[in-house]
C-alpha positions as CSV (number, residue, x, y, z in Angstrom):
1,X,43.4,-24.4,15.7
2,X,43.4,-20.8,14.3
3,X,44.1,-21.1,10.8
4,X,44.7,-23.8,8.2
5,X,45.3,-23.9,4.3
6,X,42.7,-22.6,1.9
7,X,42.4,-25.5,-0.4
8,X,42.0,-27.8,2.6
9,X,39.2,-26.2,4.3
10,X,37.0,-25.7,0.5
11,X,37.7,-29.6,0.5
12,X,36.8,-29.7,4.1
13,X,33.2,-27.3,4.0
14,X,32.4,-29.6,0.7
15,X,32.7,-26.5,-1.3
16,X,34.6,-28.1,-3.8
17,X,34.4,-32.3,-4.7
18,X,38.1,-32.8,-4.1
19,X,41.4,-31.2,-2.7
20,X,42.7,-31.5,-5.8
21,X,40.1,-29.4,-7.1
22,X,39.9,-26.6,-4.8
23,X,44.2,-26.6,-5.6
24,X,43.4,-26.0,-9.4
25,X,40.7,-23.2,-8.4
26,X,43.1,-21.4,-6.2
27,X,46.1,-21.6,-8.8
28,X,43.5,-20.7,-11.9
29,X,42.4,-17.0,-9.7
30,X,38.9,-18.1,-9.3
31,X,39.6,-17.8,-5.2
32,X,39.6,-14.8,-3.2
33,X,40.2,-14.1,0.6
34,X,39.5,-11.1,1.9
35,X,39.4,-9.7,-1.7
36,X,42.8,-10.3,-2.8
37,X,43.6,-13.3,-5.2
38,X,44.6,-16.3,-3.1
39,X,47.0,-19.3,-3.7
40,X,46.3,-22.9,-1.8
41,X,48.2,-22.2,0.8
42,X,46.5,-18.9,2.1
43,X,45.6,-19.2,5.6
44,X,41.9,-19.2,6.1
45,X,40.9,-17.6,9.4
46,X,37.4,-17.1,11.5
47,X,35.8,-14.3,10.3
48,X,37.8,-14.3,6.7
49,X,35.6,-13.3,3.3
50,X,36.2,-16.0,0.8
51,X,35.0,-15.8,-2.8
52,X,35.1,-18.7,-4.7
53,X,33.9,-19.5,-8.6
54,X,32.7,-23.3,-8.5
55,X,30.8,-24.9,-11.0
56,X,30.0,-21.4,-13.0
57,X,28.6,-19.8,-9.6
58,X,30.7,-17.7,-7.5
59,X,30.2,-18.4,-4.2
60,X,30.8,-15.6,-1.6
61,X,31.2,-17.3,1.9
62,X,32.6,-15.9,5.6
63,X,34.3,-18.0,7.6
64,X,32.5,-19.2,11.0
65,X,34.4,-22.1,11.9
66,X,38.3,-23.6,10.7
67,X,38.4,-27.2,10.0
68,X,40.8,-29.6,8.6
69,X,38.7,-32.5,8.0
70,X,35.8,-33.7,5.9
71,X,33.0,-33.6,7.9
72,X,29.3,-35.1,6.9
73,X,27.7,-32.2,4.9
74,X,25.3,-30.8,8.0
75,X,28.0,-30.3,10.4
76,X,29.8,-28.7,7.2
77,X,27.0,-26.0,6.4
78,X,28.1,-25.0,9.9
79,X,31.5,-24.0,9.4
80,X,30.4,-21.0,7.0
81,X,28.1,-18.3,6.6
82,X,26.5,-18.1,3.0
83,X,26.9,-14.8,1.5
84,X,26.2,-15.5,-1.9
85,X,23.4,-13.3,-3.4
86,X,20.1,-15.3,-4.7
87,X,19.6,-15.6,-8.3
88,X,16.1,-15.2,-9.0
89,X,14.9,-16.3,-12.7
90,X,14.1,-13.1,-14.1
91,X,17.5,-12.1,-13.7
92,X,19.1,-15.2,-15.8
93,X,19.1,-14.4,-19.6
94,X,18.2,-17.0,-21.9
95,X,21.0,-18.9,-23.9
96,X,19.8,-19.6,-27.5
97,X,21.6,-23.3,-27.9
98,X,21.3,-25.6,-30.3
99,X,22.5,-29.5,-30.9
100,X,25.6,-30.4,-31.9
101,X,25.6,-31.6,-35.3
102,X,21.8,-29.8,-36.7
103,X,23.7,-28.0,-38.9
104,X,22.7,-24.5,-40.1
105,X,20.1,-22.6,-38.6
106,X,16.8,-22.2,-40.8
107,X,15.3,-18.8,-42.1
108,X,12.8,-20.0,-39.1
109,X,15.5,-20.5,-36.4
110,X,17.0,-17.2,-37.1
111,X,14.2,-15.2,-36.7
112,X,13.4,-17.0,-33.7
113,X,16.8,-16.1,-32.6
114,X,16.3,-12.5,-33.3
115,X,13.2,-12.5,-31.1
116,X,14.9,-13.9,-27.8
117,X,17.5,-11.9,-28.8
118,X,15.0,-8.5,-29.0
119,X,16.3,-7.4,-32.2
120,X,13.6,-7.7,-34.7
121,X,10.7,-9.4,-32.2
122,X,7.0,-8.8,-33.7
C-alpha cells in the first residue's frame, strides 16, 4: 500500500479521536499536505509533510509509514515523525480569565489586569 486517504490515516496514527473528526478538520482548512490546504480525500504518501490544527495545537508531522487501520497507540507513534516545535512556558502568554457569572471587574481586578497586561504595572 502506497497511499491512502488523509482523514483515514489521522484517524489511523490517533491524531485525531474519530474519522469523523479528522473529516471536519480537513473540510474546516485546519489540514495541510505538503503545504497546500487539503480535503479528506488527499492521498497521504511516505515521506508527505502534514500540518494539522487539533485540539488548539497545530501539529506538524512527516509521514514514515501509510496505514489504514487503527493500531494500539505505540505501534501508531511509529507511523510518523513528530515535527512539531516544543512550546516552552516562557513562550505561552498568560490569559487574564475570569468566571462566568462574577460580574464586573473591581477597581482591584482591573489594575491587576493592567499589570499582566504591562500597561500601568508598578
Amino acid at each position: 500500500m502506497e497511499s491512502t486517504r488523509l482523514d483515514r490515516w489521522l484517524w489511523s496514527v490517533r491524531l485525531t479521536k474519530t474519522r469523523a473528526d479528522a473529516a471536519a478538520a480537513c473540510r474546516g482548512g485546519h489540514v495541510r499536505v505538503n503545504d497546500k490546504p487539503a480535503k479528506p480525500a488527499t492521498p497521504v504518501r511516505v515521506g508527505d509533510t502534514v500540518r494539522a490544527r487539533v485540539h488548539d495545537t497545530t501539529r506538524i508531522v512527516e509521514v514514515a509509514r501509510v496505514i489504514e487501520k487503527r493500531v494500539g497507540a505505540p505501534e501508531a507513534v511509529r507511523c510518523y515523525i513528530d515535527n512539531t516545535p516544543v512550546v516552552t512556558p516562557e513562550t505561552t502568554i498568560p490569559v487574564a480569565r475570569r468566571d462566568r457569572g462574577a460580574g464586573r471587574p473591581t477597581k482591584r481586578d482591573r489594575r491587576l489586569l493592567d499589570q499582566l497586561k504591562m500597561f500601568g504595572g508598578p
